[in-house]
N, C-alpha and C positions, 0 to 999 in steps of 0.2 A: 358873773361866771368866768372863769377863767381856762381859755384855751390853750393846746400845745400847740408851742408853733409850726410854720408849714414844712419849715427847715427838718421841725422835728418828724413831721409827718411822711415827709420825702426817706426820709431815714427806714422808718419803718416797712413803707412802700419798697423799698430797697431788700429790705430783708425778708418778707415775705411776699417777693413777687412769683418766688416758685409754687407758691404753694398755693389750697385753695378748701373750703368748707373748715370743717372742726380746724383742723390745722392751722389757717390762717387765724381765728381764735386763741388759739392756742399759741401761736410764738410770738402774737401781741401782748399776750399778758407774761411771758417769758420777755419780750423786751422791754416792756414797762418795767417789769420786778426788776431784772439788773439795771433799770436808768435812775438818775438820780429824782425824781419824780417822785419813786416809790418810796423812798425815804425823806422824803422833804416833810418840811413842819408847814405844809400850802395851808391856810383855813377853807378857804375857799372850795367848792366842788372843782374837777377838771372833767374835759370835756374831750371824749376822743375819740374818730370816726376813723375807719380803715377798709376801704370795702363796705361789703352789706351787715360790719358791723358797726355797733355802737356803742361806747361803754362810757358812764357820769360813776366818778370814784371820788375820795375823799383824802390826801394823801395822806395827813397828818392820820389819820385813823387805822391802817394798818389792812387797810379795806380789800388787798390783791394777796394776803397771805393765803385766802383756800385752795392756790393754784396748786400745791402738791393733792390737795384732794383731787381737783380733777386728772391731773397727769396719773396717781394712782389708777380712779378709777375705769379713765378712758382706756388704757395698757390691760388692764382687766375685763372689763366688760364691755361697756357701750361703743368702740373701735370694733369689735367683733359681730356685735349684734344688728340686727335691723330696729331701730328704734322707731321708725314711722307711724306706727300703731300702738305707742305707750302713752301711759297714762303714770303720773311724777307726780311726788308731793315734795315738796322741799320744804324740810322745818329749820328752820333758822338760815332764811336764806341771804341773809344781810343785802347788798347791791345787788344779788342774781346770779354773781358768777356762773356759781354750778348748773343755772335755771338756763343760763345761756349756752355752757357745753351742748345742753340740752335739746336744744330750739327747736331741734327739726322732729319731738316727740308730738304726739297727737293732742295730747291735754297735759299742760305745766301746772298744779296751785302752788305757790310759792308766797312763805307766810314767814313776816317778821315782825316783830313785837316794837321795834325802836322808830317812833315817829319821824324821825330825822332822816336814820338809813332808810326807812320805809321811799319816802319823798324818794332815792335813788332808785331805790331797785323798782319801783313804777315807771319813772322813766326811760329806766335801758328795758322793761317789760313791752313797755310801748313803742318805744325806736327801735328796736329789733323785730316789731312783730312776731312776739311769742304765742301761739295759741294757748291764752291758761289766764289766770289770773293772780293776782297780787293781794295778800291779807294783811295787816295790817292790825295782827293778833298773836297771842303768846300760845302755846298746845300743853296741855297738863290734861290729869287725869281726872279733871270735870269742870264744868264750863261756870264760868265766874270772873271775880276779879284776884287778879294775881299781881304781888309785889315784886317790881325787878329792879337791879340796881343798874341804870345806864351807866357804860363805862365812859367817862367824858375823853377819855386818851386813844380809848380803843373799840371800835364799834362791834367788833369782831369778840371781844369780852363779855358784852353785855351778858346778866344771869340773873334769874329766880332766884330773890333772895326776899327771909323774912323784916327784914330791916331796908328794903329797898327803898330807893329814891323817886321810884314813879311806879303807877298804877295801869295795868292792861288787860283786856279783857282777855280771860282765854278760853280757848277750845277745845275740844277732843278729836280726837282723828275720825274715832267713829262717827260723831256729828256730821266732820266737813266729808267725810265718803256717802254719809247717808242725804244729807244737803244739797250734794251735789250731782247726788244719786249714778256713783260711781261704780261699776260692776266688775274692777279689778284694780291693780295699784301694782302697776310693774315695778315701779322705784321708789320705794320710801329712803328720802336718805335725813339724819339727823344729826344737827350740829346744833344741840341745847346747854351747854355748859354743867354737865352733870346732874341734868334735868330727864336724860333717857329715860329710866322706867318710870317715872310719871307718866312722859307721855306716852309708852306702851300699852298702860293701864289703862288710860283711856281709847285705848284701840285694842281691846281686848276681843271684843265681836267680830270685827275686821278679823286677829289674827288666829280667832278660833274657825270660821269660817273658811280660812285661806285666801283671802281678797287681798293680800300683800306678800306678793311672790319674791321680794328682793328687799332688801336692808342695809342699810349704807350707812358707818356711825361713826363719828368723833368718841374717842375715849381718851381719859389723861390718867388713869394709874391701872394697875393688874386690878385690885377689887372692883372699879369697876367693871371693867370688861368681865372678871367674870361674875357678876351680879348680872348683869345683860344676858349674857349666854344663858346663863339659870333659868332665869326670866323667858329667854324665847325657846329653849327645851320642851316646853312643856309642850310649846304649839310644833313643835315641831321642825324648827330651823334650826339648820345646823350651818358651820363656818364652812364656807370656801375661800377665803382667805385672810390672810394679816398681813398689814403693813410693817415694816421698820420701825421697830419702838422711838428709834432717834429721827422718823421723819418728821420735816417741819421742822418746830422748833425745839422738838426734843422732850415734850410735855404730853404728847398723845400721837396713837397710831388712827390707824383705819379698818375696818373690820366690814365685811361683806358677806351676810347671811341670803340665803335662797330657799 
């Protein structure tokens, strides 16, 4: 395992001695993204403690890009809100990031399908002391085996494909709510690779019900987004907001349904 030095760590400590909760989170992964770190070809996992957080990343993998998700959606929502009494499902949560924005929510599930990235986001699940759990499953729209193509460059890529390179079992939303015998879902957020309404379809009961008061979603072209919206019209959500078509990396926005 390779760690950042202390040098480096002093640095960090430096820059974020003002601050404190989400914050201090938050400008650690704003000073990792601008260090060289974040762009390096490491193989190796890295290892980085800052405070009462913790975070096991991949550099070479591309593993700290969801930070504009979370600065969108904290600027929108969960900065305003009292989150202490939530209940999050995180679908594609690669490492955790967003599951860690999160921490201080009542019940975190956070599910990712890549054995590899999985191994991470269990660890910063554990060393951060997240109340929730870590799945180690793909979400579609019925429970079975599903073909995905791991991306070997980019963790963050991995997608349900019918020519995939490895096999994962997957789940339904309505299963892991009824499973876990959850009685609301203040945050669903989903970053599946063009996999959304699959796994909508299998939370169809959830969202005929109203058991999932909030929606938070990766999209990368206009038909998708609005196949999505079409799709949750029916139950009843409507948009509260849009991201910048060119955030990120210029390939997909942010969409926030309630």
């Amino acid at each position: 395992m390779q760690l950042i030095s202390s040098n480096t760590i002093k640095a960090f400590t430096f820059l974020l001695k003002q601050t404190d909760g989400f914050y201090n989170y938050y400008k650690l992964l704003t000073t990792l993204v601008s260090s060289k770190i974040s762009s390096s070809t490491v193989a190796n996992p890295v290892d980085i403690k800052f405070k009462n957080f913790y975070l096991r990343f991949l550099p070479s993998q591309g593993e700290l890009t969801p930070l504009e998700e979370i600065k969108i959606l904290s600027e929108k929502l969960f900065l305003r809100e009292n989150i202490s009494d939530w209940v999050v499902i995180d679908c594609g949560a690669n490492i955790g990031l967003f599951s860690l924005a999160l921490k201080d929510a009542a019940f975190i599930i956070a599910i990712e399908p890549s054995p590899n990235t999985y191994s991470r986001l269990t660890y910063n699940f554990e060393k951060n002391d997240i109340n929730g759990i870590a799945l180690n499953n793909a979400v579609s729209s019925k429970e079975g085996e599903l073909a995905m193509t791991i991306n070997e460059n980019s963790s963050v890529l991995s997608q349900v494909s019918k020519n995939g390179n490895f096999i994962v079992k997957a789940l339904t939303l309505d299963w892991i709510v009824t499973q876990h015998n959850l009685q609301v879902v203040d945050l669903l957020k989903l970053d599946v690779e063009d996999h959304e309404i699959e796994v909508l379809i299998g939370a169809e009961k959830s969202l005929i019900s109203n058991l999932i008061k909030r929606i938070f979603f990766e999209y990368r072209t206009q038909v998708a987004l609005n196949d999505i919206e079409t799709y949750l019209s029916k139950f009843g959500y409507s948009r509260t907001f849009i991201s910048d078509p060119d955030c990120g990396n210029g390939l997909w926005s942010l969409n926030l349904l309630k």
